[in-house]
KEKE-3310 file (N, C-alpha, C; in steps of 0.2 Angstrom, whole numbers, plus 5000, padded with zeros to 4 digits):
npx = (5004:5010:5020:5011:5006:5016:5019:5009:5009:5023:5018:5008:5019:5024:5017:5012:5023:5026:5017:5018:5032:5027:5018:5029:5035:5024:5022:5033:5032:5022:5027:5039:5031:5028:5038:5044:5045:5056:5068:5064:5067:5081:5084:5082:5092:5104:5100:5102:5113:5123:5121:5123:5139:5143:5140:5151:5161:5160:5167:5180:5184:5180:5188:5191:5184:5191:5195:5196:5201:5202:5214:5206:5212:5218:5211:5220:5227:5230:5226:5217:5206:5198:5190:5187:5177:5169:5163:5155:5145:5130:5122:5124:5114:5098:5083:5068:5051:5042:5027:5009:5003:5008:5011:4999:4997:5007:5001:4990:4993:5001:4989:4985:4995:4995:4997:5012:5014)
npy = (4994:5003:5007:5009:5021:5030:5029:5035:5048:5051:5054:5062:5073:5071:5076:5087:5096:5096:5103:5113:5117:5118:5130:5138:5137:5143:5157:5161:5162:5171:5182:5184:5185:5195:5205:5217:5214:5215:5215:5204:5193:5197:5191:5177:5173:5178:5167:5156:5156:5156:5144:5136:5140:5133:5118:5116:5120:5108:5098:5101:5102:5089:5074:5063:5047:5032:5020:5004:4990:4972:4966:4956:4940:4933:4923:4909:4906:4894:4882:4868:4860:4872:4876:4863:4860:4873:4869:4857:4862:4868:4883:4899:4907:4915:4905:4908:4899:4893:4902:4901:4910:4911:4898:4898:4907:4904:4891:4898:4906:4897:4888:4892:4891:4879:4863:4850:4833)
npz = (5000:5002:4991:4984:4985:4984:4972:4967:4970:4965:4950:4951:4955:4944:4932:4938:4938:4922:4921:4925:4920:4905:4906:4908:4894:4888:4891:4889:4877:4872:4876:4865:4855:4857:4855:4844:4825:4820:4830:4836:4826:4822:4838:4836:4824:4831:4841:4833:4827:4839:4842:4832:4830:4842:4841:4830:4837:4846:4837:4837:4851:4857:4859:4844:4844:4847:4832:4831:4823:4817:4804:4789:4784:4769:4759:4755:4738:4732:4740:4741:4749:4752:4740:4736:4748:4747:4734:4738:4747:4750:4741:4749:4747:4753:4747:4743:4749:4735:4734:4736:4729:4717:4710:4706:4697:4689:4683:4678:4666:4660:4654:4643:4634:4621:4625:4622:4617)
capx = (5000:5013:5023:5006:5005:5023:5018:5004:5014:5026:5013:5006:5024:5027:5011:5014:5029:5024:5012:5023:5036:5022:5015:5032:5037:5020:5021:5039:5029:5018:5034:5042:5026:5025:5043:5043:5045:5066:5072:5062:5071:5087:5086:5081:5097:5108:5102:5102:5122:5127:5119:5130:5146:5144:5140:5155:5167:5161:5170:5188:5186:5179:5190:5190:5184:5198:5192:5200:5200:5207:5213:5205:5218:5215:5212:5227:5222:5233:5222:5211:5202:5194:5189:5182:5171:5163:5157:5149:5141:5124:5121:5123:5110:5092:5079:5062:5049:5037:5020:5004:5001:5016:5009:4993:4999:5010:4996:4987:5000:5001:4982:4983:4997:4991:5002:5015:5016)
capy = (5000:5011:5009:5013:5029:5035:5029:5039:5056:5052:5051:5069:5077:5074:5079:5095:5098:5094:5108:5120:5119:5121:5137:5143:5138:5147:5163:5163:5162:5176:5186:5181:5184:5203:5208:5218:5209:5216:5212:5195:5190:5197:5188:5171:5173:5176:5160:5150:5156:5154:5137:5132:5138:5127:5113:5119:5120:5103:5093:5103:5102:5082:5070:5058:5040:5027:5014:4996:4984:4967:4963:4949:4935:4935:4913:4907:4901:4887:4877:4865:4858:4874:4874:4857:4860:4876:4867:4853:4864:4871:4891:4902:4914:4914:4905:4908:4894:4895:4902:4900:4913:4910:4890:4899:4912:4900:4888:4900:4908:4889:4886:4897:4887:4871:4856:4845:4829)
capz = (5000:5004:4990:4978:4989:4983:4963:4964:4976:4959:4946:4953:4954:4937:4931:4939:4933:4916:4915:4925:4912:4899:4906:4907:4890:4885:4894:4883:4869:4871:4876:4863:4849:4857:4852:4838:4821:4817:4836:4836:4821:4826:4843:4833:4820:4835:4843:4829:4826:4843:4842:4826:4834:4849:4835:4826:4840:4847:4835:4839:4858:4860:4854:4841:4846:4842:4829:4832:4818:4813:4795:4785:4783:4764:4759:4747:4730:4732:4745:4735:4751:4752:4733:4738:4751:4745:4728:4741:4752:4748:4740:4755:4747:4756:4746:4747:4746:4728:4736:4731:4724:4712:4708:4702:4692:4681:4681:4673:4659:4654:4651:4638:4629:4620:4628:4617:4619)
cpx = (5004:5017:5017:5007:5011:5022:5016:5008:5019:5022:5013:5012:5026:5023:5012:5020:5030:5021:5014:5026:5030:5021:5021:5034:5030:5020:5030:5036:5027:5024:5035:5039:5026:5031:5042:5047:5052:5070:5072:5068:5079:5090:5089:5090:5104:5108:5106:5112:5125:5126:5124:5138:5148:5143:5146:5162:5166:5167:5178:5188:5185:5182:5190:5189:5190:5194:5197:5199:5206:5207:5211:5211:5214:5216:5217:5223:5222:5230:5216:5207:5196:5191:5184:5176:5165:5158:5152:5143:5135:5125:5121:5115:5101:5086:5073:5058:5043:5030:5016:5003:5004:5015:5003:4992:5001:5004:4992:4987:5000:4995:4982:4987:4995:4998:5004:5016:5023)
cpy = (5006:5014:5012:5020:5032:5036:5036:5047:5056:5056:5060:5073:5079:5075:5088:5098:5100:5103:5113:5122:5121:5126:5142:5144:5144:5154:5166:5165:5168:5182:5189:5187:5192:5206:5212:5215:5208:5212:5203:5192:5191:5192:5180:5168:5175:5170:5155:5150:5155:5146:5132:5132:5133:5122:5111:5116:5116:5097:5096:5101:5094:5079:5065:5051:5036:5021:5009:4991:4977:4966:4957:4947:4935:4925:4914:4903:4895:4882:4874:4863:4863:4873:4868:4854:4865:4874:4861:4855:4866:4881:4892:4908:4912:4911:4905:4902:4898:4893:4901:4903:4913:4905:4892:4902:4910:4896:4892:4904:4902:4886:4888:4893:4879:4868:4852:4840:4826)
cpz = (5000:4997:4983:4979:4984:4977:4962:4965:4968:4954:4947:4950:4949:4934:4930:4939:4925:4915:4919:4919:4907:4900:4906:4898:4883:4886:4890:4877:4866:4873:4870:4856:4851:4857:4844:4832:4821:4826:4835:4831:4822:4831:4840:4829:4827:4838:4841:4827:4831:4841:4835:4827:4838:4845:4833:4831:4846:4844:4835:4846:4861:4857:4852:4846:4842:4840:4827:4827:4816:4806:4794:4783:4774:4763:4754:4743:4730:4736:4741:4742:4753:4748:4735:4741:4749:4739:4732:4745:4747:4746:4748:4754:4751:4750:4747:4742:4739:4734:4733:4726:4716:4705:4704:4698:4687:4678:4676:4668:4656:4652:4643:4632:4627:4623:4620:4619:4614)
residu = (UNK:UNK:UNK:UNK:UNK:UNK:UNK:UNK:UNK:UNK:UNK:UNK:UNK:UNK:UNK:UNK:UNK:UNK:UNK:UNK:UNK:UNK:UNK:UNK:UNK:UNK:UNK:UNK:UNK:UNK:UNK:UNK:UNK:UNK:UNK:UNK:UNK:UNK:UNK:UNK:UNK:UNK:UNK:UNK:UNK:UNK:UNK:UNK:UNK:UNK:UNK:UNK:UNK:UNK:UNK:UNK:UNK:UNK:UNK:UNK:UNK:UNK:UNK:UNK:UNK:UNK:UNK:UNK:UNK:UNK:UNK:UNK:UNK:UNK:UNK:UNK:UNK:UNK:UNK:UNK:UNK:UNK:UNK:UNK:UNK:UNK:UNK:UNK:UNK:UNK:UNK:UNK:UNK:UNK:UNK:UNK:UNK:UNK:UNK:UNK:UNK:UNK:UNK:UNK:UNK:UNK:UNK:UNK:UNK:UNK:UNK:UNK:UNK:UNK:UNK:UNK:UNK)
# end
């Protein structure tokens, strides 16, 4: 019972937070919307350039990830027993089974030609 009580004491908090943020993101808005048109737009083309620099001068300041690779051993041509087994083994490619609608389809292309015996 008790740990329902805390769900729910959750449940609420985040609730109410939710539509706190939202009233502020609104009350920005209407801000925002009642600047005049040259600032507004000003302000916007500021962000949006501070925001490409920070972008920009993320990839100088974080550094590179290190990429680990082993090299493929290359087969020698000279090995017959590979040779040998790849011709016994079966296609690797996926085949797909012949569906019906496939079987009905031919069937029905070949009515149309007369049979030879």
């Amino acid at each position: 019972m008790n740990t329902e009580n805390k769900q729910s004491k959750n449940l609420v908090t985040r609730i109410s937070e939710a539509i706190r943020f939202q009233e502020w993101i609104d009350r920005l808005d209407r801000k925002d919307q009642k600047l005049d048109p040259a600032k507004r737009k000003k302000k916007w083309t500021i962000i949006l350039c501070a925001s490409f620099l920070i972008y920009v001068i993320s990839f100088f300041v974080f550094p590179k990830p290190a990429i680990t690779y082993e090299s493929i051993q290359p087969v020698s041509e000279g090995n017959p027993d590979i040779a040998k087994t790849l011709k016994h083994k079966k296609s690797l490619s996926f085949e797909m089974p012949v569906d019906s609608f496939e079987t009905i389809l031919k069937q029905e292309i070949h009515e149309s030609i007369p049979e030879k015996k």
